[in-house]
MOPAC internal coordinates of N, CA, C and O (Angstrom, degrees):
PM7 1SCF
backbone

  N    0.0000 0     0.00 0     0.00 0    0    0    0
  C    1.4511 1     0.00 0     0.00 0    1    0    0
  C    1.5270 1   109.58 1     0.00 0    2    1    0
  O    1.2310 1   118.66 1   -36.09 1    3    2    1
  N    1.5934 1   120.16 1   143.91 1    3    2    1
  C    1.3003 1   111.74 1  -175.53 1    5    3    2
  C    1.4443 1   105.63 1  -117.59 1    6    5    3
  O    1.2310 1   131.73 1   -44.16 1    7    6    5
  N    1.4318 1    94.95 1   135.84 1    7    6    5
  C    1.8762 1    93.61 1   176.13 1    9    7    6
  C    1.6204 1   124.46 1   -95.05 1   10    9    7
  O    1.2310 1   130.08 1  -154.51 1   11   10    9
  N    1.3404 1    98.17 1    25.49 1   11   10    9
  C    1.3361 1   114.16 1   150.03 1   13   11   10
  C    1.3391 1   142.16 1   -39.58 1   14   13   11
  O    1.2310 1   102.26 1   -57.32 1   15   14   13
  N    1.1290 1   150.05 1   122.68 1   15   14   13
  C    1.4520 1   125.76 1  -178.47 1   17   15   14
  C    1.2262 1   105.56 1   -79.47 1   18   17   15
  O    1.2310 1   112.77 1   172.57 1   19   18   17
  N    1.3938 1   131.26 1    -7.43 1   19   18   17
  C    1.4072 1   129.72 1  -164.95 1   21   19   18
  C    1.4333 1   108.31 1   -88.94 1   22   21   19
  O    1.2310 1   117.93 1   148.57 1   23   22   21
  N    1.5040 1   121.54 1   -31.43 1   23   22   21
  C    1.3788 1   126.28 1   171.69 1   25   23   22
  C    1.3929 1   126.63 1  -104.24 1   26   25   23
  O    1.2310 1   126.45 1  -143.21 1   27   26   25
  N    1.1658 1   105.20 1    36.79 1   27   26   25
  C    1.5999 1   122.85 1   171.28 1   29   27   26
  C    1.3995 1   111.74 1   -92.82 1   30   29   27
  O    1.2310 1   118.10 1   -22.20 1   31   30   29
  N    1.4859 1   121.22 1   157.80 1   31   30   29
  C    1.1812 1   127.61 1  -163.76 1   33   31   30
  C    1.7437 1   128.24 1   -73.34 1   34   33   31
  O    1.2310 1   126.66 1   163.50 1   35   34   33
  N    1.6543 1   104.79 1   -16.50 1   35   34   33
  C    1.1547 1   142.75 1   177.91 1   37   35   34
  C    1.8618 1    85.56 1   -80.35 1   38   37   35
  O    1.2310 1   114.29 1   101.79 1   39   38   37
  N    1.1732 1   128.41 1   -78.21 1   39   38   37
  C    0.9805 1   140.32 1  -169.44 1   41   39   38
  C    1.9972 1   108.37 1   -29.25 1   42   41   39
  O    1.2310 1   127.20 1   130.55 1   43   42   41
  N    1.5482 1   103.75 1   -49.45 1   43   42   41
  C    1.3305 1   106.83 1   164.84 1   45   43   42
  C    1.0340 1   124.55 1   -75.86 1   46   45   43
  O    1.2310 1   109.74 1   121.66 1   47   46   45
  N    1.1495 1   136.85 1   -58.34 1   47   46   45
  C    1.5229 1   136.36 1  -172.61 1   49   47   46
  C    1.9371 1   100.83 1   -52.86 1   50   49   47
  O    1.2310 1   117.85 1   147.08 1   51   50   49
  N    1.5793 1   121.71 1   -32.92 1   51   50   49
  C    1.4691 1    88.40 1   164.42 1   53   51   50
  C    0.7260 1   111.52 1   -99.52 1   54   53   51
  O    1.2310 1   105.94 1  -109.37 1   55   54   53
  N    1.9602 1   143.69 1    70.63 1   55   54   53
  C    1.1937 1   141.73 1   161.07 1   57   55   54
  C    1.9110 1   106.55 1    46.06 1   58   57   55
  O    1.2310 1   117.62 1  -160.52 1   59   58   57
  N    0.8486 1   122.13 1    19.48 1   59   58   57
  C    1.3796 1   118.29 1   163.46 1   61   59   58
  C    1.8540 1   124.24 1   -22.21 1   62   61   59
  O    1.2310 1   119.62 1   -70.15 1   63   62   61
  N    1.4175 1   118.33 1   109.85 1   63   62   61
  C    1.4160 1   110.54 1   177.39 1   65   63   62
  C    1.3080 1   126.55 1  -125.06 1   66   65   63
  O    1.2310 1   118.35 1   -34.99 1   67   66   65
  N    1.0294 1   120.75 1   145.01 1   67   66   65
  C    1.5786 1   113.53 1   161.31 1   69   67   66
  C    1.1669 1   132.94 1   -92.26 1   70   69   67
  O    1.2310 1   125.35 1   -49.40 1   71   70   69
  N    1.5032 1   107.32 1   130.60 1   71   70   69
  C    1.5979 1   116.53 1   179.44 1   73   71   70
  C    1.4672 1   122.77 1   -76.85 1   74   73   71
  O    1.2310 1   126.54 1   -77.99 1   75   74   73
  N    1.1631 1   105.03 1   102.01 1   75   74   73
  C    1.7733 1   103.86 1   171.11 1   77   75   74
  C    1.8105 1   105.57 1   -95.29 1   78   77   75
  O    1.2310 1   135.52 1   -30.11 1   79   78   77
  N    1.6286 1    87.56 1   149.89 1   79   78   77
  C    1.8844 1   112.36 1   167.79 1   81   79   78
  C    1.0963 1   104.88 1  -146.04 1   82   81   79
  O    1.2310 1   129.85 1   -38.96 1   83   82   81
  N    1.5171 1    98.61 1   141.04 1   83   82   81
  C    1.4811 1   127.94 1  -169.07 1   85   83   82
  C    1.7751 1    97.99 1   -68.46 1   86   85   83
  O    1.2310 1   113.49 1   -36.79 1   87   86   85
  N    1.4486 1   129.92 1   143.21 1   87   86   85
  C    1.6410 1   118.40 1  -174.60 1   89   87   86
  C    1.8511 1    75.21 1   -93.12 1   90   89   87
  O    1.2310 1    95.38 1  -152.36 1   91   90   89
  N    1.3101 1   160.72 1    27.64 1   91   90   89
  C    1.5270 1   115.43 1   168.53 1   93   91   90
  C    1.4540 1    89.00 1  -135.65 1   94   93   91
  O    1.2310 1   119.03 1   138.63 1   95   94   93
  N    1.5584 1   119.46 1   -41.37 1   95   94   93
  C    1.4708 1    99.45 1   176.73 1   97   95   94
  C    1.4844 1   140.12 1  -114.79 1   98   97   95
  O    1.2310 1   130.12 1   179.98 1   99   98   97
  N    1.3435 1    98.09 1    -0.02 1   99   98   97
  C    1.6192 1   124.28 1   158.57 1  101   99   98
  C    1.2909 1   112.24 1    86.57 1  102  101   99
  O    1.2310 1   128.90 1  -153.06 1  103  102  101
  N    1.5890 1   100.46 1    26.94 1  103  102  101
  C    1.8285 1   110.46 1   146.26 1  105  103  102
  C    0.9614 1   119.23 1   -25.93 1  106  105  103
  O    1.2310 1   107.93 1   -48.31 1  107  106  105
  N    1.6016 1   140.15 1   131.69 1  107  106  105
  C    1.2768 1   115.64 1   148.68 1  109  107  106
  C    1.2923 1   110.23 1  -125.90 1  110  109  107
  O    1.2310 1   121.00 1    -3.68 1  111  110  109
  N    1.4725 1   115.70 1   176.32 1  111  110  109
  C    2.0204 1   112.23 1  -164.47 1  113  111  110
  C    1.3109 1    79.99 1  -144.17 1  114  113  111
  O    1.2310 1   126.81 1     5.38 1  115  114  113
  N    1.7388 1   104.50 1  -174.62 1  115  114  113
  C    1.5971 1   113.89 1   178.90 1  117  115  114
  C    1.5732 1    89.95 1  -159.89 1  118  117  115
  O    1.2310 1   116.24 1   -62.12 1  119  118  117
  N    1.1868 1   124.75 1   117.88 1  119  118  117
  C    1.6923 1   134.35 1   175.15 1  121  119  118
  C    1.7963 1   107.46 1  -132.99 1  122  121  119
  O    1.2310 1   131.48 1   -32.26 1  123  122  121
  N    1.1015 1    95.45 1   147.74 1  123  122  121
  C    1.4201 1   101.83 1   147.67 1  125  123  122
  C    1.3145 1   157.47 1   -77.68 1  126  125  123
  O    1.2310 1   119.86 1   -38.96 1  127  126  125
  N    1.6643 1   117.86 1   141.04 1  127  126  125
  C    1.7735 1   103.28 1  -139.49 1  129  127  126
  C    1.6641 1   110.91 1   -80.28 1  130  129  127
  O    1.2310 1   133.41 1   -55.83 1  131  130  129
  N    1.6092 1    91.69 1   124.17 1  131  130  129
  C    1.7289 1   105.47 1   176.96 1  133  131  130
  C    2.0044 1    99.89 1   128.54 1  134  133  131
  O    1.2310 1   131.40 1   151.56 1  135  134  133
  N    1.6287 1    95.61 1   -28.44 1  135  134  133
  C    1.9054 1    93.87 1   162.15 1  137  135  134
  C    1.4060 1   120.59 1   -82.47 1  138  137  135
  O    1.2310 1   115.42 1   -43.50 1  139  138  137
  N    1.1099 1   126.30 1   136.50 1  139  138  137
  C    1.2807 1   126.15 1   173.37 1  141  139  138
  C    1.0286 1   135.72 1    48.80 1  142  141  139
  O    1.2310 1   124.04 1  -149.74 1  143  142  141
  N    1.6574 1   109.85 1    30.26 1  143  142  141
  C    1.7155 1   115.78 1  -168.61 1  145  143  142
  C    1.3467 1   108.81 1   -58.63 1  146  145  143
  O    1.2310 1   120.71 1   -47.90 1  147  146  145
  N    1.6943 1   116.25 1   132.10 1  147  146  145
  C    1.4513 1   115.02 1   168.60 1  149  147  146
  C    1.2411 1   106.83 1    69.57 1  150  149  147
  O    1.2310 1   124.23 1    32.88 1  151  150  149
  N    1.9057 1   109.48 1  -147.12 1  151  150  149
  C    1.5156 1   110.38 1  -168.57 1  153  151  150
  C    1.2110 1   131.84 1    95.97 1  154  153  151
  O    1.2310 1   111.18 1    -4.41 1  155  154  153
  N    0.9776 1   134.21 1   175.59 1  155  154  153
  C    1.6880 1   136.94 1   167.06 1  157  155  154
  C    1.0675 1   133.46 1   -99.89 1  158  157  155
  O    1.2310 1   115.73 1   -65.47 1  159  158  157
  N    1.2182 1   125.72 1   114.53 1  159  158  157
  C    1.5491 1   141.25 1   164.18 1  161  159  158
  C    1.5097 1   112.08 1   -24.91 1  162  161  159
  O    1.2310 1   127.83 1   -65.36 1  163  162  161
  N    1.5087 1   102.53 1   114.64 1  163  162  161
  C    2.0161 1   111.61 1   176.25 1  165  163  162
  C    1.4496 1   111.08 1   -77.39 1  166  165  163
  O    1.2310 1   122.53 1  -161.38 1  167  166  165
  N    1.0775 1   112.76 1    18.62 1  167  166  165
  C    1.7835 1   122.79 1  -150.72 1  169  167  166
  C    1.3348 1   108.19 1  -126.17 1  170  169  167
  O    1.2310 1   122.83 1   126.68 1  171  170  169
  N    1.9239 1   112.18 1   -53.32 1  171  170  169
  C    1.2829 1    95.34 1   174.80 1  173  171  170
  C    1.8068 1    99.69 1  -149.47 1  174  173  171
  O    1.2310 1   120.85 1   179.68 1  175  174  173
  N    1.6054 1   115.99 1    -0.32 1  175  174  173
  C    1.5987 1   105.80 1   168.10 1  177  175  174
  C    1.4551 1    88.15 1   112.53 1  178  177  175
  O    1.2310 1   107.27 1   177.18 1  179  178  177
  N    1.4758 1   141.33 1    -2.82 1  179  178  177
  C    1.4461 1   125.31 1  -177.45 1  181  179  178
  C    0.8879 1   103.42 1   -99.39 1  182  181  179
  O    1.2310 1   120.97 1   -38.97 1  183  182  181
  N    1.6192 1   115.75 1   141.03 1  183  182  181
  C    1.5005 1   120.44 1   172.26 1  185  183  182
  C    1.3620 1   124.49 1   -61.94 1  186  185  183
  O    1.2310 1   115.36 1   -40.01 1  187  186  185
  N    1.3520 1   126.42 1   139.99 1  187  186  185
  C    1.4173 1   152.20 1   178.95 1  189  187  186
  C    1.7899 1   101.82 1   -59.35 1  190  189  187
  O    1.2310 1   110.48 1   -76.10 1  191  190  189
  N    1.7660 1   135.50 1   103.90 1  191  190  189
  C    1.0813 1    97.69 1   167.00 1  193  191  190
  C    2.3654 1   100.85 1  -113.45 1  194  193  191
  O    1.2310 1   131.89 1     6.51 1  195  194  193
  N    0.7170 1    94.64 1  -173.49 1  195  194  193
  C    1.5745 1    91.51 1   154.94 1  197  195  194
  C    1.0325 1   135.39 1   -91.41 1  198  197  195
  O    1.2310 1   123.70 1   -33.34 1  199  198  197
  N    1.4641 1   110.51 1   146.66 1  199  198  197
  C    1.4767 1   126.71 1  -136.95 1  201  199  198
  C    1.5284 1   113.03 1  -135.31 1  202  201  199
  O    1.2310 1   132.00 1   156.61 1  203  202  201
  N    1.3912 1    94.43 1   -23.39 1  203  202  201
  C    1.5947 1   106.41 1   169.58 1  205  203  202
  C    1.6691 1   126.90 1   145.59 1  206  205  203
  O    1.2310 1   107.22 1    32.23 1  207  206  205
  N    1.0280 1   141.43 1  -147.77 1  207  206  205
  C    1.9236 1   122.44 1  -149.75 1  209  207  206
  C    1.6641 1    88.83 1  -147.15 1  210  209  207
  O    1.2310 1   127.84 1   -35.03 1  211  210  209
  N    1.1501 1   102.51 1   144.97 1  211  210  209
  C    2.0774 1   106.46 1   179.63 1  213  211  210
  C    1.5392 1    84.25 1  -135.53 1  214  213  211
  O    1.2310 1   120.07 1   -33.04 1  215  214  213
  N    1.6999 1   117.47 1   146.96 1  215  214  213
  C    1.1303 1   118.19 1   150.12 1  217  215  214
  C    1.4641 1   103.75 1  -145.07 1  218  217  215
  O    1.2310 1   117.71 1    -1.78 1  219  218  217
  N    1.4262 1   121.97 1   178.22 1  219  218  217
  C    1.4205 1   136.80 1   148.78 1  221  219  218
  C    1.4401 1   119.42 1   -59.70 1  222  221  219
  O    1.2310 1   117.64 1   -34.98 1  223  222  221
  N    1.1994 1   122.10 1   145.02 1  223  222  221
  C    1.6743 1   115.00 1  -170.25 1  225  223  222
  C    1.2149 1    91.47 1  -137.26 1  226  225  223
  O    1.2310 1   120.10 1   180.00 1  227  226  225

């Protein structure tokens, strides 16, 4: 179980996301938390950091 606020059950039901940006070319993506955290950019090799939180209201 995670005591995260991000993986709480509230957390899903409003579609809760995380914002990733690329640090070199300013990709940005939107996944859900525990998919695809971070990583490398298919675009240009810069790492993915977080960028900030999207939900349903």
């Amino acid at each position: 179980m995670y005591d995260d606020y991000r993986y709480c059950d509230e957390a899903r039901e409003r579609n809760f996301m995380l914002l990733w940006k690329c640090n070199k070319c300013g990709h940005e993506r939107e996944d859900q938390p525990g998919i695809n955290e971070g990583g490398k950019c298919g675009y240009c090799d810069g790492m993915y950091e977080i960028a900030g939180e999207s939900y349903d209201s």
